[in-house]
C-alpha positions as CSV (number, residue, x, y, z in Angstrom):
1,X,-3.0,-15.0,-39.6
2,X,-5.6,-13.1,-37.5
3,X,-7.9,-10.8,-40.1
4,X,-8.1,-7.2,-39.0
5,X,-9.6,-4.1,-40.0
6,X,-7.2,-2.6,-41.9
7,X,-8.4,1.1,-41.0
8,X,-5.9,2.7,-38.3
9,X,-7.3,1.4,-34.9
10,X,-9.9,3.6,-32.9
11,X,-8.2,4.1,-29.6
12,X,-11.6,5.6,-28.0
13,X,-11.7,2.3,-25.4
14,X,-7.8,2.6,-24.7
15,X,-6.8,3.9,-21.4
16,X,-6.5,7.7,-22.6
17,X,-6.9,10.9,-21.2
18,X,-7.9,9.9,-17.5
19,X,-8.4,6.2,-17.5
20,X,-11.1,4.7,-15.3
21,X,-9.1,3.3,-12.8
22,X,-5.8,5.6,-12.8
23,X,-2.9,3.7,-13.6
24,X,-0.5,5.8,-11.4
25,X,1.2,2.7,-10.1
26,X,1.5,1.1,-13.7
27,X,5.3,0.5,-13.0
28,X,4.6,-1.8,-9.7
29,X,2.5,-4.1,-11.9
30,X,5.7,-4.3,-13.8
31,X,7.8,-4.9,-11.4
32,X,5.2,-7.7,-9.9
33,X,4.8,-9.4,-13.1
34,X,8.1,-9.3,-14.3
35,X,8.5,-12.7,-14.3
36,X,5.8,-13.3,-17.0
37,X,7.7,-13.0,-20.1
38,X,10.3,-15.4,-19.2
39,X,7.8,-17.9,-18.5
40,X,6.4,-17.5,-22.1
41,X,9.3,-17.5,-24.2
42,X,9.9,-21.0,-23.0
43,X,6.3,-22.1,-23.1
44,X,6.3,-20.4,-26.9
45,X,10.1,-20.7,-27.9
46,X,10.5,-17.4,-28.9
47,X,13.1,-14.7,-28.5
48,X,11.1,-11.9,-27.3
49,X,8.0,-11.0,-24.7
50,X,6.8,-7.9,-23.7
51,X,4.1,-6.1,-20.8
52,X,4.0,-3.0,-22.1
53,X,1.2,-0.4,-20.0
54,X,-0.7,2.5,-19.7
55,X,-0.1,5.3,-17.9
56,X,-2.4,8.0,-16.6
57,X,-0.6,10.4,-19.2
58,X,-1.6,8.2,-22.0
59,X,1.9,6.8,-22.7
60,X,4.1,3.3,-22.5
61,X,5.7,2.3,-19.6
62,X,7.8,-0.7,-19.6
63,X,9.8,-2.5,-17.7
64,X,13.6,-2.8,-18.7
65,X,16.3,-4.6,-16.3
66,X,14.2,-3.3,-13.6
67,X,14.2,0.2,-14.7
68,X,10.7,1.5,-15.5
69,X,10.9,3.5,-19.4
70,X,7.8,5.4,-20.7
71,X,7.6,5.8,-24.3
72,X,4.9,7.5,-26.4
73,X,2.3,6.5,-28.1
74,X,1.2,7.3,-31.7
75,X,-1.4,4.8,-32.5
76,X,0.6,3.3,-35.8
77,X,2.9,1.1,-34.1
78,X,2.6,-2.8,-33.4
79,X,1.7,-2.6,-30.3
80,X,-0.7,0.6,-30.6
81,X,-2.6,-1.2,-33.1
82,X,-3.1,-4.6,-31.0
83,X,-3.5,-2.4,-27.5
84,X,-6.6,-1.0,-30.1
85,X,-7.9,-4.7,-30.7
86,X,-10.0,-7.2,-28.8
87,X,-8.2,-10.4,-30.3
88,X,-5.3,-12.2,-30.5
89,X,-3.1,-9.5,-33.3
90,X,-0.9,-12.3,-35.6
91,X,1.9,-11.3,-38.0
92,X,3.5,-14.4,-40.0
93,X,5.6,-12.9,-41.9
94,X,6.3,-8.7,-41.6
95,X,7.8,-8.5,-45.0
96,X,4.6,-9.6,-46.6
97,X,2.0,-8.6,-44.5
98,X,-0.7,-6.2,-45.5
99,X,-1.6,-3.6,-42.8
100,X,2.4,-3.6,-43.0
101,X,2.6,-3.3,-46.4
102,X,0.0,-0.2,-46.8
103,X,1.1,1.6,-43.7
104,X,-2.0,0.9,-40.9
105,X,0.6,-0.7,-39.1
106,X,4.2,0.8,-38.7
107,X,6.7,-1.8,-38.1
108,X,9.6,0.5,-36.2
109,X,11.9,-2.7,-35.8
110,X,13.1,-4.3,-38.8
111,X,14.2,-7.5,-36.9
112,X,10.5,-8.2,-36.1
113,X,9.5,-10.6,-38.5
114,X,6.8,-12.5,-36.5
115,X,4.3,-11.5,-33.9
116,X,1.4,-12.7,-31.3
117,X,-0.1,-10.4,-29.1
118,X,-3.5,-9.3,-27.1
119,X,-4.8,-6.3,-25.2
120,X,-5.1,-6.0,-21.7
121,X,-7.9,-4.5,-20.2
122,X,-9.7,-4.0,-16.8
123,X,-12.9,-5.5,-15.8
124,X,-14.7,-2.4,-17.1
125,X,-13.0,-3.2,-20.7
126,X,-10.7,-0.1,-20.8
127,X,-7.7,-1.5,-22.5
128,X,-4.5,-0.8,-20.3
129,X,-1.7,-2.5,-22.2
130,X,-0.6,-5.7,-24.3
131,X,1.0,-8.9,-24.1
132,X,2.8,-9.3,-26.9
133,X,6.1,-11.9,-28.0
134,X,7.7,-11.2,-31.7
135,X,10.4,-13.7,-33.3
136,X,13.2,-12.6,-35.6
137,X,12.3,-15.3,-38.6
138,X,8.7,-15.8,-39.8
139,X,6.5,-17.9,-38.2
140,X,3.0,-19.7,-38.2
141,X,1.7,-19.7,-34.6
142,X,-0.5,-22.6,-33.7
143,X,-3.7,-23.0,-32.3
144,X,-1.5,-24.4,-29.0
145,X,0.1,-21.0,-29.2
146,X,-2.9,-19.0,-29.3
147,X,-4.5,-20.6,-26.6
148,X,-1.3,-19.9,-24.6
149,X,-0.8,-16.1,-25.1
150,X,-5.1,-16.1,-23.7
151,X,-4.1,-18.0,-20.9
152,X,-1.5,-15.5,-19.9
153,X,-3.7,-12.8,-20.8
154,X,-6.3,-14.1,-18.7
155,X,-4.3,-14.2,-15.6
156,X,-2.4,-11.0,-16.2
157,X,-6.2,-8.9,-15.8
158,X,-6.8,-10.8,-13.0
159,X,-3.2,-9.7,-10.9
160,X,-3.7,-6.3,-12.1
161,X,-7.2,-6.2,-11.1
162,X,-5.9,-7.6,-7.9
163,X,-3.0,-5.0,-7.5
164,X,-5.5,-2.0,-8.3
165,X,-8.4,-3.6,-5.3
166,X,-5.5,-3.7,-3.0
167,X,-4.4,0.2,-3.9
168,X,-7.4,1.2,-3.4
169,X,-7.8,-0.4,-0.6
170,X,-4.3,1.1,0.4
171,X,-5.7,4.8,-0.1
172,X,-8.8,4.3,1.5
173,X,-7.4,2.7,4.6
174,X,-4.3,5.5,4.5
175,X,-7.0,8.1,4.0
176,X,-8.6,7.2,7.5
177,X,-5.7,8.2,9.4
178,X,-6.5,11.5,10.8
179,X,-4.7,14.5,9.2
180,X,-4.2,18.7,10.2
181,X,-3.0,19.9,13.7
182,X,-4.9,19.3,16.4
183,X,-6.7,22.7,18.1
184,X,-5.1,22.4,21.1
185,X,-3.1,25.4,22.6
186,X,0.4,24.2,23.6
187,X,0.2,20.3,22.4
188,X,0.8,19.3,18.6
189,X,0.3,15.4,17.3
190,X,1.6,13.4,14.5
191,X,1.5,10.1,13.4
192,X,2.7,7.6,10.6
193,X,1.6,4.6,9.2
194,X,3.8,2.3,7.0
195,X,2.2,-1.3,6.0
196,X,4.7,-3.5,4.8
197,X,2.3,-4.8,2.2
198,X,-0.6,-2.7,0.7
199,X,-2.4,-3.0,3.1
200,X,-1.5,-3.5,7.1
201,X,-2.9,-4.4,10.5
202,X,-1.6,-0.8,12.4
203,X,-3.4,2.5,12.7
204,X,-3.2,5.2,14.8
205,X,-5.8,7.7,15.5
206,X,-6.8,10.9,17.6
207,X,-9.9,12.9,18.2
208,X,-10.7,15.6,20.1
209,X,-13.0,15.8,23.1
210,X,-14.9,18.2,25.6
211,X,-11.5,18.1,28.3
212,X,-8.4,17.3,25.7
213,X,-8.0,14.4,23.2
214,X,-8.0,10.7,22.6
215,X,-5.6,8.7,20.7
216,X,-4.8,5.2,20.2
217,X,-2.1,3.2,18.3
218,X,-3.0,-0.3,17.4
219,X,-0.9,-3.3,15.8
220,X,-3.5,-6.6,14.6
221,X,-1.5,-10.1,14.9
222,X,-0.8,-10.3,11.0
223,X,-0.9,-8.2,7.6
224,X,-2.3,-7.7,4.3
225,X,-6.2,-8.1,3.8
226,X,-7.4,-9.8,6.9
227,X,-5.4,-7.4,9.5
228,X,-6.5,-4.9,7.6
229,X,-10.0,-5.3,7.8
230,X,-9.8,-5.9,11.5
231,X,-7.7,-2.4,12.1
232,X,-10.7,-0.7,10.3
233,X,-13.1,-2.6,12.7
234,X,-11.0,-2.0,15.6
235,X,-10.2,1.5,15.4
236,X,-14.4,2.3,14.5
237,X,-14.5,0.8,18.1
238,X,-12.1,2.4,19.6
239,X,-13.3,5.8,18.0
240,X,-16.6,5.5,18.7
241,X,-16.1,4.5,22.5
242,X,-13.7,7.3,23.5
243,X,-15.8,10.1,21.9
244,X,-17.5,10.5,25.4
245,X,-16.0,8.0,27.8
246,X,-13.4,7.6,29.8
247,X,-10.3,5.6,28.9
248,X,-11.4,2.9,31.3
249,X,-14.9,2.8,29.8
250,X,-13.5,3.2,26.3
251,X,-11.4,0.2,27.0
252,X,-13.8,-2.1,28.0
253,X,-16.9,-1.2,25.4
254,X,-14.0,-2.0,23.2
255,X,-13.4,-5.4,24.0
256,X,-16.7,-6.3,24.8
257,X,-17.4,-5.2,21.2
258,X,-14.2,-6.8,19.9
259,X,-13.6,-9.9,21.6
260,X,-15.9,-12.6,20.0
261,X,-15.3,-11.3,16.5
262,X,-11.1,-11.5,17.5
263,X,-12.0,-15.4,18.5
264,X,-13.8,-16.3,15.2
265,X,-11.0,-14.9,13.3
266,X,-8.1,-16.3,15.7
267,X,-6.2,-12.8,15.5
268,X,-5.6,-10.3,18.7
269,X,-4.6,-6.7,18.8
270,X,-2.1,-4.5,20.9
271,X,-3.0,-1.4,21.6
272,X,-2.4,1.5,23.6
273,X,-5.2,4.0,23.9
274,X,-4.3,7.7,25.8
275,X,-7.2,10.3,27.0
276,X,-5.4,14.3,27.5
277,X,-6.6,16.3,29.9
278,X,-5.9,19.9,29.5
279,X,-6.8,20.9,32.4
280,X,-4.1,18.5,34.1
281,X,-1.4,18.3,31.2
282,X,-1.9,14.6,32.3
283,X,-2.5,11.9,30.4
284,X,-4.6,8.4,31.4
285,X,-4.1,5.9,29.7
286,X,-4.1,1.9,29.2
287,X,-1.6,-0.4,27.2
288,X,-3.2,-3.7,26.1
289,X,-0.3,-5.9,25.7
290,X,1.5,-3.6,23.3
291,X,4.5,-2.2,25.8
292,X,6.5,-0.2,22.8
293,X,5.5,4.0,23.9
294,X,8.0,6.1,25.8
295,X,7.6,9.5,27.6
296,X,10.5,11.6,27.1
297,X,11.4,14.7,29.0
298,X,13.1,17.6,27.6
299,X,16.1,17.0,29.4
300,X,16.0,13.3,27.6
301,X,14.5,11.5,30.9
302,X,12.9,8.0,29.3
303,X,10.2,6.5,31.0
304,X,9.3,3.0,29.4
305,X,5.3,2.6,29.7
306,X,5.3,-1.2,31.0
307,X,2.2,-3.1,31.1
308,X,0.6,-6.1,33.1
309,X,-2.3,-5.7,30.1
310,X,-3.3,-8.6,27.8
311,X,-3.7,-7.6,24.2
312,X,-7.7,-7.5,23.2
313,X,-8.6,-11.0,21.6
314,X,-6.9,-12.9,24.2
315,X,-10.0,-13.2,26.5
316,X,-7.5,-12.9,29.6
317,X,-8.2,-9.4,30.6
318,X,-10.7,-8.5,33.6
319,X,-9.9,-4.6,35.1
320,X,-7.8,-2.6,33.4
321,X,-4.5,-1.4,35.3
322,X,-4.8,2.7,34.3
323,X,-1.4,5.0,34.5
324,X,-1.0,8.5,34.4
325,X,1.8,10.7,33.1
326,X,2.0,14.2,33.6
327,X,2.9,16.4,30.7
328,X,5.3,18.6,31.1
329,X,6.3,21.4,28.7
330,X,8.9,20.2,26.0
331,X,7.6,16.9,27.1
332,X,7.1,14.4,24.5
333,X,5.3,10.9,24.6
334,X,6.1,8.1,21.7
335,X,4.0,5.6,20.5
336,X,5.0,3.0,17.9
337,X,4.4,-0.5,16.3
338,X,6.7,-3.3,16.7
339,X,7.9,-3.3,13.1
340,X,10.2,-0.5,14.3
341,X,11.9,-2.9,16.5
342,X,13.0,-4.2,12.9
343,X,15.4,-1.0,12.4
344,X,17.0,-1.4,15.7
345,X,19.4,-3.5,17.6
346,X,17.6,-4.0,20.5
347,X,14.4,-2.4,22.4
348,X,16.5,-0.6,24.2
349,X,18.7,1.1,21.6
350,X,15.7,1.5,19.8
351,X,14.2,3.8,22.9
352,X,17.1,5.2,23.1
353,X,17.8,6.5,19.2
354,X,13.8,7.7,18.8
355,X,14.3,9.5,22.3
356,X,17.2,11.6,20.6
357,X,15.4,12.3,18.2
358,X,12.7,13.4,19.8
359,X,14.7,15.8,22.1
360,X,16.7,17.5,19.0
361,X,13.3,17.9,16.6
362,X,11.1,21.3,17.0
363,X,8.2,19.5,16.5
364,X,6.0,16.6,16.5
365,X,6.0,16.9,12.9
366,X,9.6,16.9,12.5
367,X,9.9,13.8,14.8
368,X,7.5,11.9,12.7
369,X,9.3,13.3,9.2
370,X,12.8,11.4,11.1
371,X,10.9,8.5,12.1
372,X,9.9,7.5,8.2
373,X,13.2,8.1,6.9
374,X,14.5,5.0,9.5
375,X,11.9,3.2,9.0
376,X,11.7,3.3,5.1
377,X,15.7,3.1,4.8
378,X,15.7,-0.2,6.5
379,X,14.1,-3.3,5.2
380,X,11.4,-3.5,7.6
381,X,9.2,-7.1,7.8
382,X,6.1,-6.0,9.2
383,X,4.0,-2.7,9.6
384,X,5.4,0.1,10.9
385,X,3.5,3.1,12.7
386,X,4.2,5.9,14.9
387,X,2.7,8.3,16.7
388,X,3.8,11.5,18.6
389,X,2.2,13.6,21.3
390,X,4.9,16.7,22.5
391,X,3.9,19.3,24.6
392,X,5.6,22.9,24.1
């Protein structure tokens, strides 16, 4: 049996007040490592494994037959006492054992006659939860055991360190995405942005300029990390290009930029970029192999934007074929990603349906709030974006 002090544990280096990181999404490390205790009850024999985690409150969460239950904490329990500890916590025999015997430790389950388990903590050394597996009989764990429960302990830290790099990741990429209304009499915009894993290959994004706005909508071949870190590159392009040029100008500073580092990594991008002018209620604008935006009239006219465009990455594209569309009030032009295609039959029902919707909603806003409830009540495979520019 481990020795321990047998003071009550000092929970100054537990996750606590506001833990460094927050451990707001506690309960998808659960639900992503749920497969863990299975795998050590056989590698251990024993009846019972547990994950149990921090939460930014300072309480347990769990989780139980996939539901997610919080407990509290009171710093005398099993598990407070080894989440308090840097090594492996050992109990051969609860009926006998000392910091059991004189109260430091509060065994709440009378069944629990043996127990093995270590703290978790994050690569700063803030403990965020335990591993732990407890028998019903007494039992000497091993060395082999011991060396085990590390092992497991070892690659838990590392998936939740993973999981919390990729959500921040997640916010900072979601936190790009332009946000407010955009101060333009008589137009509104709204956008969306839905990656299927943390992280995703779409954006959209708008800016205002001396005669109107820019905007572009962009899908990277792929998802996760690598599309991700392209769509950042991409729409840093694309933002910077359009501040002062033209769409044909923005266009082709883009892919001068973007091409070689698109053939290193073997990926392309779609992407439709859009210049407003005021002045015209027109908008100019090129589609580079992405073919998904609509205009839509307010007496539910749908125009499909075609394109004879290559995507950027390709290497195929010399000048840049350049539409208008004029923008008339009630007017409203759709953009999306092709992970939208995902909730529909067909392209075509798919214009269709967002063209209805579009028509019936009071807003761009609106439109947008009806385009995430499709896309997150269907089980999308890839990214899914949007975004909307109406006229009133």
């Amino acid at each position: 049996m481990t020795t321990a002090d047998p003071s009550p544990p000092e929970l100054s280096n537990v996750a606590p007040q506001t833990p460094e990181p927050k451990h707001d999404d506690l309960a998808e490390h659960q639900l992503r490592l749920g497969r863990v205790p299975s795998l050590i009850k056989q590698l251990l024999k024993i009846e019972n494994v547990y994950i149990r985690l921090i939460n930014a409150e300072g309480k347990w969460i769990r989780s139980e037959n996939d539901v997610t239950v919080v407990e509290n904490r009171n710093g005398m329990k099993i598990c407070d006492f080894t989440l308090a500890s840097d090594e492996v916590v050992q109990i051969s025999n609860a009926d006998l054992d000392s910091r059991i015997l004189d109260g430091t430790i509060h065994n709440d389950m009378p069944e629990l006659k043996s127990y093995i388990g270590h703290s978790l903590e994050t690569k700063g050394g803030t403990h965020i939860g335990v591993l732990a597996a407890w028998g019903t009989e007494p039992r000497i764990f091993s060395a082999q055991d011991v060396e085990v429960l590390n092992d497991m302990v070892f690659w838990l830290q590392r998936q939740i360190l993973n999981t919390q790099e990729l959500n921040r990741a997640s916010n900072v990429q979601r936190d790009m995405l332009p946000k407010g209304d955009i101060a333009i009499s008589g137009y509104e915009m709204a956008g969306f942005c839905n990656p299927h894993l943390s992280v995703g290959g779409d954006f959209y994004d708008w800016l205002e300029t001396f005669d109107g706005l820019a905007f572009t909508l962009a899908d990277v071949m792929g998802k996760g990390i690598g599309a991700a870190i392209m769509a950042a590159t991409v729409r840093a392009t694309m933002r910077a290009a359009s501040w002062n040029q033209g769409a044909e100008q923005a266009m082709n500073i883009a892919s001068e930029v973007l091409e070689p580092d698109l053939h290193k990594a073997g990926l392309f991008v779609t992407l439709i970029h859009g210049q407003l002018d005021i002045f015209r209620n027109q908008v100019r604008y090129i589609d580079a192999g992405h073919g998904l935006s609509t205009h839509v009239t307010k007496d539910k006219k749908i125009t499909h934007l075609t394109t004879s465009n290559y995507p950027i990455g390709t290497g195929q594209n010399g000048e840049w074929q350049i539409l208008n569309i004029e923008m008339a009030h009630g007017d409203t032009l759709i953009l999306i990603s092709d992970g939208m295609l995902d909730v529909f039959d067909s392209a075509r029902s798919m214009r269709r349906g967002l063209a209805d919707i579009a028509v019936a909603a009071n807003s761009a806003q609106e439109i947008i709030d009806k385009f995430k409830e499709i896309a997150s009540s269907a089980k999308a495979t890839d990214d899914v974006s949007a975004l909307i520019l109406r006229r009133s």
